[in-house]
C-alpha positions as CSV (number, residue, x, y, z in Angstrom):
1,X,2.3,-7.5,27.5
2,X,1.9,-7.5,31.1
3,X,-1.6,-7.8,33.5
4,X,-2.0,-5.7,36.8
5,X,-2.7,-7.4,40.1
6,X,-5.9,-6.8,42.2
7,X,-4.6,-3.1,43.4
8,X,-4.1,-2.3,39.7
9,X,-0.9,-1.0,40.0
10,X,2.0,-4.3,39.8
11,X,3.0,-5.8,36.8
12,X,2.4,-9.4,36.5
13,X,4.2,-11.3,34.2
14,X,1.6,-14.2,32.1
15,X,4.5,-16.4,31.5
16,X,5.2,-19.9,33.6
17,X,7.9,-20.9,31.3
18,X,9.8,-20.0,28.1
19,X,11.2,-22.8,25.8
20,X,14.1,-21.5,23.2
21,X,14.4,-24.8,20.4
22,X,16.8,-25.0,17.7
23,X,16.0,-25.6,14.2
24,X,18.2,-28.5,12.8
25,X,18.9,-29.2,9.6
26,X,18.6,-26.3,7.9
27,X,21.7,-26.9,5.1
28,X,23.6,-23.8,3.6
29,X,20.7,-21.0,2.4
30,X,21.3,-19.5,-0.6
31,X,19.9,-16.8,-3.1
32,X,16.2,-17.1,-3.8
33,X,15.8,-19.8,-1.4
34,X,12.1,-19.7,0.9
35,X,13.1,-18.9,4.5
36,X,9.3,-20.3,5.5
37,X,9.2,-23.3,3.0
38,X,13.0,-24.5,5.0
39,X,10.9,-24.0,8.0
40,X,8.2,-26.5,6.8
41,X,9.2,-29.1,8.9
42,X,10.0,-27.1,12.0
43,X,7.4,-28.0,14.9
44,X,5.8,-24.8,15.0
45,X,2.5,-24.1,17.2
46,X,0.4,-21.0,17.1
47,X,2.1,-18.3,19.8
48,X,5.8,-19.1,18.8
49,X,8.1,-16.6,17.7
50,X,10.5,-17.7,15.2
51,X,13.9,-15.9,15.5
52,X,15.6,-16.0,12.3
53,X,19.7,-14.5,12.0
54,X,19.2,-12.2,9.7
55,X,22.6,-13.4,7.6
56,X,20.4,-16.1,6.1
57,X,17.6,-13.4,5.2
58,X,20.8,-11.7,3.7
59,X,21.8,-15.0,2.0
60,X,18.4,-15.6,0.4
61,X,18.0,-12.1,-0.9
62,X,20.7,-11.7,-2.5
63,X,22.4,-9.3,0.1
64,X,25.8,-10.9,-0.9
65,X,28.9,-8.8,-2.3
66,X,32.2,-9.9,-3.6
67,X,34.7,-7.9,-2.3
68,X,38.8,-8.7,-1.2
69,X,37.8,-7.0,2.1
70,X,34.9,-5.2,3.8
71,X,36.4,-1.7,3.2
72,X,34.1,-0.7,-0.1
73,X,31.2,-2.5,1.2
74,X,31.4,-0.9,4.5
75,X,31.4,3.0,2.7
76,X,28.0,2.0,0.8
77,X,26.0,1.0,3.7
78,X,26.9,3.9,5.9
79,X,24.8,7.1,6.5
80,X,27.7,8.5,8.8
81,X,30.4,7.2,10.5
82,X,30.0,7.5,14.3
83,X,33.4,6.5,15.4
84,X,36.9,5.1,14.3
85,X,39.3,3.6,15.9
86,X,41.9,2.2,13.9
87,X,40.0,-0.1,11.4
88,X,37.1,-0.4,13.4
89,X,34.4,1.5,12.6
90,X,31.0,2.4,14.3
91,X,28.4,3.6,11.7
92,X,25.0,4.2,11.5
93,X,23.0,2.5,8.5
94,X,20.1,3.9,6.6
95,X,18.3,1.7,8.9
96,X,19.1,4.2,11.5
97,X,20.8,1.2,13.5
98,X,24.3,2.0,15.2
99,X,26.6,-0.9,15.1
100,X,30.3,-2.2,14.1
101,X,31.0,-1.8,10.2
102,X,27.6,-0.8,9.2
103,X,26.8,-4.5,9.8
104,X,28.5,-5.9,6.9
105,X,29.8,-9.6,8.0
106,X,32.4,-11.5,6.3
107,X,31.7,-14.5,8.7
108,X,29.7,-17.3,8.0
109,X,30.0,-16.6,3.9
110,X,32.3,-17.9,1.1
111,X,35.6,-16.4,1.0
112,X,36.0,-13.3,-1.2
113,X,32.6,-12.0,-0.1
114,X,30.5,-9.8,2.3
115,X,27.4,-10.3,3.7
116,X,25.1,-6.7,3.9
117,X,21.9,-6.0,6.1
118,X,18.6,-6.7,4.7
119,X,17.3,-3.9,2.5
120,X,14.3,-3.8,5.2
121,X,14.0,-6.3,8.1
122,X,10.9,-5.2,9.5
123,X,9.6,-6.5,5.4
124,X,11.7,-9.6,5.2
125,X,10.0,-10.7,9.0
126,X,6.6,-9.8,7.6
127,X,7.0,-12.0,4.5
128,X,8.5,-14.8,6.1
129,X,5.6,-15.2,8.4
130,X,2.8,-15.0,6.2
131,X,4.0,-18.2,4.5
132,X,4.2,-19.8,7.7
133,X,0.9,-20.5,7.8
134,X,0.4,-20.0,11.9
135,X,-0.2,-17.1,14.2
136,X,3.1,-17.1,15.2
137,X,5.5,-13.3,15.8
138,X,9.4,-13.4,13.7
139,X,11.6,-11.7,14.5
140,X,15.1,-10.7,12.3
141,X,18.1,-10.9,14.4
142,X,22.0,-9.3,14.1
143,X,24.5,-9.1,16.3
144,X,25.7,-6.2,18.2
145,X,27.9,-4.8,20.6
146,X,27.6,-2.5,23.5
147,X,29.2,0.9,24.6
148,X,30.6,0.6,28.3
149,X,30.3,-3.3,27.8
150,X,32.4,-6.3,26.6
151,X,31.0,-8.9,24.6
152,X,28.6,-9.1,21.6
153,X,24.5,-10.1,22.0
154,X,22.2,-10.8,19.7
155,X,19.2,-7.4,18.8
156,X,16.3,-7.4,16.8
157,X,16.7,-5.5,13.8
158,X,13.3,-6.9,11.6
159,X,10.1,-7.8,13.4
160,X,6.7,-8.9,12.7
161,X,3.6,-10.2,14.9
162,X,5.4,-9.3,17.7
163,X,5.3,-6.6,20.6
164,X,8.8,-4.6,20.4
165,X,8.4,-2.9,23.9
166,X,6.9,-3.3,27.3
167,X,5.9,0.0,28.6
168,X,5.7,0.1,32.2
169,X,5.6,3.9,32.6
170,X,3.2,4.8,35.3
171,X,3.3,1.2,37.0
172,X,4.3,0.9,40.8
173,X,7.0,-1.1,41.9
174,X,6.5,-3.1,45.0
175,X,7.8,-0.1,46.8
176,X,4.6,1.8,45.7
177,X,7.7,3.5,44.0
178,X,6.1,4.5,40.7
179,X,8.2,3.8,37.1
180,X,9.1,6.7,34.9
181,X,11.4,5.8,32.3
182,X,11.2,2.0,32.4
183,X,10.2,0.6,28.8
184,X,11.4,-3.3,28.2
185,X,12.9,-3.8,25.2
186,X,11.2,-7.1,24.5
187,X,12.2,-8.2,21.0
188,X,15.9,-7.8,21.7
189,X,15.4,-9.8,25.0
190,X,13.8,-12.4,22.6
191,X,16.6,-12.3,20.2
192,X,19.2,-12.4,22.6
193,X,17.4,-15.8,24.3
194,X,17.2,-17.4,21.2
195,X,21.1,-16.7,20.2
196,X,20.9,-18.7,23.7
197,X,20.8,-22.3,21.3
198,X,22.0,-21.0,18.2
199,X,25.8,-20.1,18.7
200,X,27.8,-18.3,16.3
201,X,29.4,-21.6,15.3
202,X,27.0,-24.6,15.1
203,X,25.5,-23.9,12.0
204,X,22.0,-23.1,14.0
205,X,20.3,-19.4,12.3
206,X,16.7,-20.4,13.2
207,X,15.1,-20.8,16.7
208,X,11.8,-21.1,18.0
209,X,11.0,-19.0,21.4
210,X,7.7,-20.9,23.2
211,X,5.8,-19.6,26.3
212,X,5.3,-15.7,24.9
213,X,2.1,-16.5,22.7
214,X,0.9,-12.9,24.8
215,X,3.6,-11.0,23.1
216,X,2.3,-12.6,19.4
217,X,0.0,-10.1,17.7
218,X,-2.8,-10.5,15.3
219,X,-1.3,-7.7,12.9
220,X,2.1,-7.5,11.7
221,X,3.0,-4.6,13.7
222,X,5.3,-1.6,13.8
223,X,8.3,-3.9,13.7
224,X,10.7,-2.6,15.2
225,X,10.9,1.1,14.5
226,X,10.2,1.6,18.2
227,X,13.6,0.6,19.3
228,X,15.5,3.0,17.1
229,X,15.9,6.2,19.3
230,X,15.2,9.5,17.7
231,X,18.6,11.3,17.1
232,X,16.6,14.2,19.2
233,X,16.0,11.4,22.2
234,X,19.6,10.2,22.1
235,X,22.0,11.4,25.2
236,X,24.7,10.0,22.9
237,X,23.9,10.7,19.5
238,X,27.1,12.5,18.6
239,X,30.1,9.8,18.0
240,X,34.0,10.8,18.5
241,X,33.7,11.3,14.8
242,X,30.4,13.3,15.2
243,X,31.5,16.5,17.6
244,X,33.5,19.0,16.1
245,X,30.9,18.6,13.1
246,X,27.8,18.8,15.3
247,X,28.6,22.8,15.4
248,X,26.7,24.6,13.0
249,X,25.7,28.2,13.2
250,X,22.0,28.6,13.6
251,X,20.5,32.2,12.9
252,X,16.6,31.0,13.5
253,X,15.3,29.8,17.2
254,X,12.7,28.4,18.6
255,X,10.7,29.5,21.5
256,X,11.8,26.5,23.8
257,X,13.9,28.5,26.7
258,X,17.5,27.5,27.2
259,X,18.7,25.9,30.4
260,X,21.2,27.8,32.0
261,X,23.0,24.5,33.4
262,X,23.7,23.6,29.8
263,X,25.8,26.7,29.5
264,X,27.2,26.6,32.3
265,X,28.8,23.5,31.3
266,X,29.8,24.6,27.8
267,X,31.5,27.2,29.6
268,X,33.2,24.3,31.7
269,X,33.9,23.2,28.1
270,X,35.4,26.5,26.9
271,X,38.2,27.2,29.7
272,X,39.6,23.7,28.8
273,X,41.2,25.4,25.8
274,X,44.7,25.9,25.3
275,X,46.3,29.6,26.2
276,X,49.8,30.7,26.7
277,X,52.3,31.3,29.9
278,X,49.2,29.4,32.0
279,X,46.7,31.3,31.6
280,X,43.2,32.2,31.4
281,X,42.3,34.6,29.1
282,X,38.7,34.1,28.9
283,X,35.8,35.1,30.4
284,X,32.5,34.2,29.3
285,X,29.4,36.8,30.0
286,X,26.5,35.3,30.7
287,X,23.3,37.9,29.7
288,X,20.1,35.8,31.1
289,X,18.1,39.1,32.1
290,X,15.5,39.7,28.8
291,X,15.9,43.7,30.1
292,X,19.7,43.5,29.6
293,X,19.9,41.6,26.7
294,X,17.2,44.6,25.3
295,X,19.3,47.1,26.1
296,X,22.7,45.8,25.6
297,X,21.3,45.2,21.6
298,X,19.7,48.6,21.5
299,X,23.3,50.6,22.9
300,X,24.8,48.5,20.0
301,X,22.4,49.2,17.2
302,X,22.7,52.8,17.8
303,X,26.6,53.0,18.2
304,X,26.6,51.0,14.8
305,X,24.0,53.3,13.3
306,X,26.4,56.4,14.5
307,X,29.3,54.4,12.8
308,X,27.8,53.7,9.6
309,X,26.5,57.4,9.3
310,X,29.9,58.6,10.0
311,X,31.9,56.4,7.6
312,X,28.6,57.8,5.0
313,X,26.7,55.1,3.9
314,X,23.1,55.6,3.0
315,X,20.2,55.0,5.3
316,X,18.7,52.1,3.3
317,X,22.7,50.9,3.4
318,X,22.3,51.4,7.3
319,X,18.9,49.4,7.9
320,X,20.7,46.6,6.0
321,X,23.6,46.0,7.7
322,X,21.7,46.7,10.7
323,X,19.2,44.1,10.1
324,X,22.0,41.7,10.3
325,X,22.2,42.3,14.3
326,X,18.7,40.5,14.4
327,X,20.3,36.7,15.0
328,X,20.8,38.0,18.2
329,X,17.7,39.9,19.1
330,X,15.3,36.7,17.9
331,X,18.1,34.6,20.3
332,X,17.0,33.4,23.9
333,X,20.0,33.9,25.6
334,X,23.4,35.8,25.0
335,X,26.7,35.4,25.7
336,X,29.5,37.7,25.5
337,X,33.0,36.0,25.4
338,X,35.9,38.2,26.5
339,X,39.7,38.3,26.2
340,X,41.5,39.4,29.3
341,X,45.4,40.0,29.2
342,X,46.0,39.1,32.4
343,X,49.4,37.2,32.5
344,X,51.0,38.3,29.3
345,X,54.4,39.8,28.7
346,X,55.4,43.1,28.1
347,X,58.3,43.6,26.1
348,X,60.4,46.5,25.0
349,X,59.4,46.3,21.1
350,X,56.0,46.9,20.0
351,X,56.4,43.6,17.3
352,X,56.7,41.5,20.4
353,X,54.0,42.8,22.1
354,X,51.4,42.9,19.3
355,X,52.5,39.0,18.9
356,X,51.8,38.6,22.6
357,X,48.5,39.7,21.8
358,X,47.8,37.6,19.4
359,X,48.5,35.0,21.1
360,X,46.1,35.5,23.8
361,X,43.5,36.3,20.9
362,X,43.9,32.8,19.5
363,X,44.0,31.4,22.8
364,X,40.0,33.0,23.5
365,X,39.1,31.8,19.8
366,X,39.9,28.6,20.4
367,X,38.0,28.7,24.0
368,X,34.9,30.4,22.1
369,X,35.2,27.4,19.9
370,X,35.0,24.9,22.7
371,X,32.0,26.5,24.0
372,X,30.2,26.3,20.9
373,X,30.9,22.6,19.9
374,X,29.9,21.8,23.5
375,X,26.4,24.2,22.7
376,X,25.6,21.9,20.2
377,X,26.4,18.8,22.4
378,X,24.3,19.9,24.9
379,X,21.6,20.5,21.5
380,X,21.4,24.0,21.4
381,X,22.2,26.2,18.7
382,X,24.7,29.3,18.4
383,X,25.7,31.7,16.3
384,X,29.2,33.6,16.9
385,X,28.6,37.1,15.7
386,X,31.6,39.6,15.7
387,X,29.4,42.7,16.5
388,X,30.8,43.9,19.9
389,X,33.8,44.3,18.5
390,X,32.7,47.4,17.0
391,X,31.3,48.8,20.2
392,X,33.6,47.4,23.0
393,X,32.9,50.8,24.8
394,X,29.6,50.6,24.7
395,X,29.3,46.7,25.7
396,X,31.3,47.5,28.6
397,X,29.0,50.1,30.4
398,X,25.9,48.0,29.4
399,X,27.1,45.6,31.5
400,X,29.2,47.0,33.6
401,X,32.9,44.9,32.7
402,X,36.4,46.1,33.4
403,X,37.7,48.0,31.1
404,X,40.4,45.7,30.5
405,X,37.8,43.0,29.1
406,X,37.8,43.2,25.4
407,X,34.3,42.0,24.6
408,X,34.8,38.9,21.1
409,X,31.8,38.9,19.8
410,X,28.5,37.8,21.0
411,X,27.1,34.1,20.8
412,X,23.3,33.7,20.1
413,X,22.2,30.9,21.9
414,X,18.8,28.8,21.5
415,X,16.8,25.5,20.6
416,X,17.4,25.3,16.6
417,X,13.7,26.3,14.6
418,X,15.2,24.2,11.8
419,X,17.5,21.6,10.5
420,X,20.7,23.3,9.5
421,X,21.3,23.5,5.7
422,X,23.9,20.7,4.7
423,X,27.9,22.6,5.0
424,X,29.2,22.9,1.6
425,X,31.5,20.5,0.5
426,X,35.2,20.6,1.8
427,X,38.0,18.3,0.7
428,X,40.7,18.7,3.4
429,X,43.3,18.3,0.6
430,X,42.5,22.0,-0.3
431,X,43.9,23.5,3.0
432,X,47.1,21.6,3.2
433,X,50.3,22.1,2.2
434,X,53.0,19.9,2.8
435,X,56.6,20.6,2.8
């Protein structure tokens, strides 16, 4: 990887000069064809990495569809779709790479067919070079594009014998500044060098990168597994697509204390909604104090308990219902999401005024919604519970609000314990009607 200087802290590269050779002379690669025995007469020294484009790795396994278009094809390799935009789409593959059509190609094949990724890169680099008979790394290349960037580059998405990051976490610049987040992510540099001499058009899908025999490994490797981010890691792991889906209500949390910033901004989130006449019905109640929240729940239990004992249901009935309240005592944080009328008309007829207020009460669902798709942005759970509707009284003088605040609800808010459980099936076609 890389070697410290004399004080131990500088990274100092090993490398006086990279060579990145095309392979010649390949011909057209078809089904069952040996990647390594083509390679046979490639001059190959121990410490090369060979970088192979992983459509003839497709080619040779068999990874070929017929198909009039990509459509089909595209639908089978994709775990989810990240983002559409007319017939472009951005999907993530079972691979748990992120790219343009799920990286089915219809370039560089016969007409009237598709090329799909490898079944497993990281496998096809592994086999290739144990027939090659060397000490040499390969690498499986694709190409991708880039969010916030034009133009396409060439990414490792298969890798054997070869080092997939430079960590240099810890290091000092020459600043004495020391490095926290910088990790290299060396096989992608690799293949995008070596896409350097093979072009998208000369017929060129193998090249040999010289001068890195220090990144070339005795074992095969992780391959590279490394360079996928965790979902959990990724700043940007919901698409356009992904958002409004990314809400799920979560009724178990974990001990991991939420950051008040992060509601804050969900907040931020939640006034964006729309509300009629220009105004701003909502108001979002923030309940950070562990002695509040305790006593806000406990003025609620017992004005429900008082409720259900009234309207005569048993006491094993009562615990029940009761227990229900416990999403939001096992919760980290609470809010309290109010409607305020402030701004609304008053007219002469009681049907125009009750419409009035339902229109402000749509207008705070729909900025309680806001605030919990942007929750789950920010990765934290919620669950929207109706409960202080039944107590607005009591919810007031707990925390001291107007009495023209009519409390929504309560949101529990917290760090997921678990996975959600998959959403039942839907198919929009059920909910429209078209006239």
């Amino acid at each position: 990887m890389s070697e410290r200087n004399d004080t131990g802290d500088l990274p100092v590269s090993r490398v006086a000069k990279v060579e990145v050779i095309p392979v010649t002379g390949l011909g057209e690669v078809r089904q069952g064809d040996d990647i390594a025995a083509l390679l046979s007469g490639a001059d190959l020294r121990d410490g090369d990495i060979v970088v192979v484009t992983s459509k003839i790795v497709s080619k040779a396994e068999g990874r070929v569809r017929r198909a009039p278009d990509r459509t089909a094809a595209i639908e089978e390799e994709t775990e989810r779709v990240v983002a559409r935009r007319g017939d472009t789409v951005i999907a993530q593959t079972r691979h748990g790479f992120v790219m343009a059509a799920a990286g089915v190609d219809a370039s560089n094949t016969e007409p009237g067919t598709v090329l799909l990724l490898p079944e497993d890169s990281d496998a096809s680099a592994r086999a290739i070079r144990a027939k090659l008979g060397r000490r040499v790394g390969v690498i499986v290349s694709d190409t991708f594009g880039r969010p916030w960037r034009n133009g396409l580059t060439d990414v490792a998405i298969g890798a054997a014998g070869v080092l997939p990051l430079d960590d240099y976490r810890g290091a000092s610049d020459s600043y004495g500044n020391e490095l926290n987040v910088t990790v290299t992510a060396l096989a992608d540099e690799i293949a995008s060098a070596a896409e350097l001499v093979k072009g998208k058009l000369a017929g060129v899908p193998v090249a040999i990168v010289r001068g890195l025999a220090h990144l070339v490994t005795d074992d095969d490797g992780p391959g590279v597994r490394p360079l996928v981010r965790p979902a959990d890691h990724d700043l940007f792991r919901f698409g356009s697509r992904d958002v409004v889906f990314a809400r799920r209500t979560i009724r178990e949390f974990s001990e991991q204390p939420v950051d008040p910033e992060a509601v804050r901004r969900a907040v931020a989130a939640g006034i964006a909604a729309p509300a009629p006449h220009h105004t701003t019905p909502w108001r979002f109640v923030l309940v950070e104090s562990a002695q509040t929240r305790t006593k806000l729940l406990d003025a609620m239990r017992e004005a429900w308990i008082a409720d259900l004992r009234g309207d005569g249901f048993s006491e094993q009935s009562i615990a029940k219902r009761v227990r229900r309240g416990d999403v939001l005592r096992n919760a980290p944080y609470l809010v309290v999401p109010c409607l305020v009328m402030e701004g609304s008309h008053t007219y002469r007829d009681d049907r125009r005024n009750a419409s009035e207020r339902e229109m402000f009460i749509v207008a705070t669902g729909a900025g309680v919604e806001n605030f919990l798709i942007q929750l789950a942005v920010e990765g934290l759970g919620s669950a929207w519970v109706s409960s202080t509707m039944f107590c607005r009284p009591v919810v007031r003088e707990v925390l001291d609000l107007p009495e023209s605040w009519d409390p929504m609800g309560c949101v529990a808010v917290g760090h997921a314990a678990a996975p959600p459980r998959d959403r039942a099936p839907r198919d929009p076609a059920d909910f429209i009607v078209t006239r």
